[in-house]
C-alpha positions as CSV (number, residue, x, y, z in Angstrom):
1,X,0.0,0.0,0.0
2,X,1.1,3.4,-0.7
3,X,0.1,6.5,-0.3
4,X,1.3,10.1,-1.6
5,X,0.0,13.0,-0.5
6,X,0.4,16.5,-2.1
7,X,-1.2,20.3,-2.6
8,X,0.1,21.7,0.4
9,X,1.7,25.1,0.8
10,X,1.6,28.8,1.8
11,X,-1.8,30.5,2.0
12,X,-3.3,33.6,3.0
13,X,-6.2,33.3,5.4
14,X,-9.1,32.8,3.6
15,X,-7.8,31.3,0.7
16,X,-8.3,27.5,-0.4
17,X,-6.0,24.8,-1.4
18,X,-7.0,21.2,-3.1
19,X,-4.5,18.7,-1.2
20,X,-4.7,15.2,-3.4
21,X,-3.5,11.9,-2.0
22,X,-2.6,8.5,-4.9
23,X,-3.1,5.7,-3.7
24,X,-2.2,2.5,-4.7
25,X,-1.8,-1.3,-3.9
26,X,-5.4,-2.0,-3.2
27,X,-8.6,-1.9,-4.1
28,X,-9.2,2.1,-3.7
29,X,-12.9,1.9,-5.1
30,X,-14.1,-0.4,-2.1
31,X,-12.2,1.6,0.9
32,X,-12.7,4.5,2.4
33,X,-10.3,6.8,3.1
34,X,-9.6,9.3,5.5
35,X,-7.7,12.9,5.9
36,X,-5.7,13.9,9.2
37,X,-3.6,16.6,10.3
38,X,-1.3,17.4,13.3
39,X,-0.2,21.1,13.8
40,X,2.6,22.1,15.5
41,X,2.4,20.9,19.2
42,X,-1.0,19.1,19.0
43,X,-2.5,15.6,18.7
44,X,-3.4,14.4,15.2
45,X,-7.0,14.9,14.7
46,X,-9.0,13.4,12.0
47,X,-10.3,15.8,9.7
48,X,-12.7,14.1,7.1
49,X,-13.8,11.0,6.0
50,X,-15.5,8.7,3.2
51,X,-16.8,6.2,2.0
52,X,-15.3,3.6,-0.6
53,X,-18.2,4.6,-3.0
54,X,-17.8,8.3,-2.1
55,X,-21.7,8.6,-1.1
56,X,-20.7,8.7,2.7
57,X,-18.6,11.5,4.3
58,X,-17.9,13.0,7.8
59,X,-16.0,16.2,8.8
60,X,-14.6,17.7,12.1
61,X,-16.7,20.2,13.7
62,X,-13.6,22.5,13.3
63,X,-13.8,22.3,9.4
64,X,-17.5,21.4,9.0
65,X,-18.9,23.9,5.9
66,X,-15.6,25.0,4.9
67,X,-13.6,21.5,3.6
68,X,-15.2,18.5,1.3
69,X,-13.3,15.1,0.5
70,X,-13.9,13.6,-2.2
71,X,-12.8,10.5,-4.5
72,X,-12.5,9.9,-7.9
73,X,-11.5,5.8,-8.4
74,X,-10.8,5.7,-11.1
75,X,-7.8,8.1,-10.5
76,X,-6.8,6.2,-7.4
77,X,-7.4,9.4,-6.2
78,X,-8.7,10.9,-2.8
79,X,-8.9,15.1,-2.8
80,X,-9.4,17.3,0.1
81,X,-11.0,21.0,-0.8
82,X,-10.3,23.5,1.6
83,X,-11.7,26.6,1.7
84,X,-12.1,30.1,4.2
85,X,-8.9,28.8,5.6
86,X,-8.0,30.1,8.8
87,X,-4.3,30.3,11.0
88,X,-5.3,26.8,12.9
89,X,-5.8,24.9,10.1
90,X,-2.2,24.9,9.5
91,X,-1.1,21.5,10.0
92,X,0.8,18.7,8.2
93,X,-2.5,16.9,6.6
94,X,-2.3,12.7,6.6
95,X,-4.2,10.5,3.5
96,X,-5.0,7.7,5.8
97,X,-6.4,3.9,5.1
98,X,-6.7,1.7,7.7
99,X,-3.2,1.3,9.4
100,X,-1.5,2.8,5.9
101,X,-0.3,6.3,5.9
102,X,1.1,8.7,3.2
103,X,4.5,11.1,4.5
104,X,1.9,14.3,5.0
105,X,1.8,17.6,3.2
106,X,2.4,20.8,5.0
107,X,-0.4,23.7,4.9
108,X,0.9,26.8,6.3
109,X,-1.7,29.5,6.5
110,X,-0.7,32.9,7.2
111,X,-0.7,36.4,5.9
């Protein structure tokens, strides 16, 4: 299983960033897949998740109305939107399956 994560960067607040994570080594239509981050000094917090059809999806509180996951299988392909971002959301963001992790992307947001 791999999994590569990438879209991250600088960003003013209120801007938006698409982070994408490829996956391979399974079956990615059947799994759901999940995003985490971890900001600097904090636990990892699960951010969004969905479904293996993509019908099904979840979202923290904290980004709730302002991020949307999404898949497209038959890119092998898991997307993170986020919009209206704000300071806190800066973070390394995590593609997660099951035990399987990508290496992160960094989102710094910041004027």
């Amino acid at each position: 299983v791999q999994l590569v994560e990438s879209g991250g960067g600088l960003v003013e607040p209120g801007g938006s960033l698409r982070l994408s994570c490829l996956a391979s080594g399974f079956d990615f239509s059947t799994n759901g897949m999940r995003w985490y981050r971890q900001a600097p000094g904090k636990e990892l917090e699960r951010v969004a998740t969905i479904s293996g059809g993509g019908r099904t999806t979840t979202y923290a509180d904290s980004v709730k109305g302002r991020f949307t996951i999404s898949k497209d299988n038959a890119k092998n392909t898991v997307y993170l939107q986020m919009n209206s971002l704000k300071p806190e959301d800066t973070a390394v963001y995590y593609c997660n399956r099951l035990d399987s992790w990508g290496k992160g992307t960094k989102v710094t947001v910041s004027s």
